[in-house]
C-alpha positions, 0 to 999 in steps of 0.5 A: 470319746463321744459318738462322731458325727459328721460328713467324714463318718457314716452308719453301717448297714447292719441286721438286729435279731435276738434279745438279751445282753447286746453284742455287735459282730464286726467282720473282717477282709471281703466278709460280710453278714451273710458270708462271715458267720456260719450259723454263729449268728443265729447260735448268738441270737438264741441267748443275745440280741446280736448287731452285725454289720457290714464294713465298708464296701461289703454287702449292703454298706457303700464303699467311701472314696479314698483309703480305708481307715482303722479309726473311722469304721471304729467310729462308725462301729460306734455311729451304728451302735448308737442308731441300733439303741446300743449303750453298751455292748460285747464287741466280736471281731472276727479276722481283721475285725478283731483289730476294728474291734480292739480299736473300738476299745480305745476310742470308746471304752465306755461302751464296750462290756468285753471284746471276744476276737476270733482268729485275729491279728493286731499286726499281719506278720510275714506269712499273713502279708504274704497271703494278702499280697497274694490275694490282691495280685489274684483278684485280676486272675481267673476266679477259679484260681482265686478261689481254689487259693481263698479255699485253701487258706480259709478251710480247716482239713475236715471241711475240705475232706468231704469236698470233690473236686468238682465240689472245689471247683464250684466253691472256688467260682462262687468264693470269687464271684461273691468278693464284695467291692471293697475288697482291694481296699479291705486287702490294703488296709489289712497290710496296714493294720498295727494295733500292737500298742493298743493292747496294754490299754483295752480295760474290758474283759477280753477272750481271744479265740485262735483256730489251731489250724488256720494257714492264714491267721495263724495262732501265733498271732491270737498269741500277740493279742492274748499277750498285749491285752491284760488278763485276757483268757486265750482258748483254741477251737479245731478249726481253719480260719473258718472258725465261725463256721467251722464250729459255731457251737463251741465259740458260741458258748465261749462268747456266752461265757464271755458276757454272762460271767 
């Protein structure tokens, strides 16, 4: 498939730093750059030149109108790769990015070098769907209880051991405060999402990074990936769904594996 182009598919707002073997960061439900990576990034940029966007209606990408679709923020994935001089590069999918990710691979194989997706799901089983109608009926609460919830599905327990409760209270405020536009509709589409049969067809090298303790995206969904996608390596972090934060350094050196073997 070639690059789309048109009035239905527009560029991301992205951010370019490093140099060396090109890797696009593609985030997942209410991220963004600045709220996704932890220092993940500038870990990245140390031995690659590292494209992170924001996906629709998060940080400074609009949000279109009507329903948020799968296919058409893999097509502009695809739109802002070309702008930023990208042929072919390592895509990271992180949360509900790694579904964006993995059906980038299907739309664009000849672009895509090797996939890592970390703490990912090709389908929202029933705990996840819960969370995420969950947070959707919490986005009209008060921001402290949205963020005292977002807190507790996102952190491991060793972040949230060195936090006080008037420490929670602030993070809670602030996580709710900064929730991007899109977020309703990133929710929506995340209930939506089923790229199981997908799986059997990605032809790049894959990495499936699971965080053993995430609440939210539990292993058992890095399993599904890991399983569908053919000789794909599956390796764990000791983190919450935070994992980019959480431990920057060891999914760093995964991914430097990933693109320098």
């Amino acid at each position: 498939m070639s690059t789309p182009s048109g009035a239905h598919h527009a560029g991301l707002h992205y951010t370019d730093q490093g140099s060396g073997p090109p890797v696009v960061l593609v985030h997942g439900v209410a991220g963004g750059i600045d709220t996704s990576w932890g220092n993940l990034l500038e870990l990245l940029a140390e031995h690659h030149r590292v494209i992170a966007v924001d996906n629709p209606g998060s940080g400074n990408s609009p949000l279109p109108d009507g329903p948020l679709q799968l296919d058409t923020i893999a097509d502009s994935i695809a739109l802002t790769a070309e702008r930023a001089g990208l042929e072919h590069y390592t895509v990271v999918g992180y949360s509900m990015g790694s579904a964006i990710a993995v059906r980038h691979a299907i739309r664009y194989p000849h672009r895509v070098a090797a996939l890592a997706l970390i703490a990912g799901f090709a389908c929202p089983g029933p705990r996840l769907r819960l969370a995420l109608h969950t947070w959707r009926d919490l986005l009209d609460a008060d921001a402290r209880l949205l963020g005292r919830y977002l807190l507790q599905q996102s952190c491991g327990p060793a972040p949230l051991a060195q936090l006080d409760h008037a420490d929670i209270d602030r993070l809670a405020e602030r996580t709710a405060a900064g929730l991007p536009p899109g977020t309703r509709r990133h929710i929506d589409l995340a209930l939506s999402v089923d790229v199981r049969d997908d799986l059997p067809h990605v032809n790049a090298p894959a990495l499936v990074i699971a965080a053993a303790e995430d609440l939210l995206v539990t292993p058992s969904h890095s399993d599904v990936l890991a399983q569908g996608i053919k000789d794909s390596r599956l390796v764990q972090v000791l983190a919450g769904h935070d994992a980019p934060a959480e431990q920057p350094m060891a999914i760093s050196a995964h991914i430097h594996a990933l693109t320098h073997r």
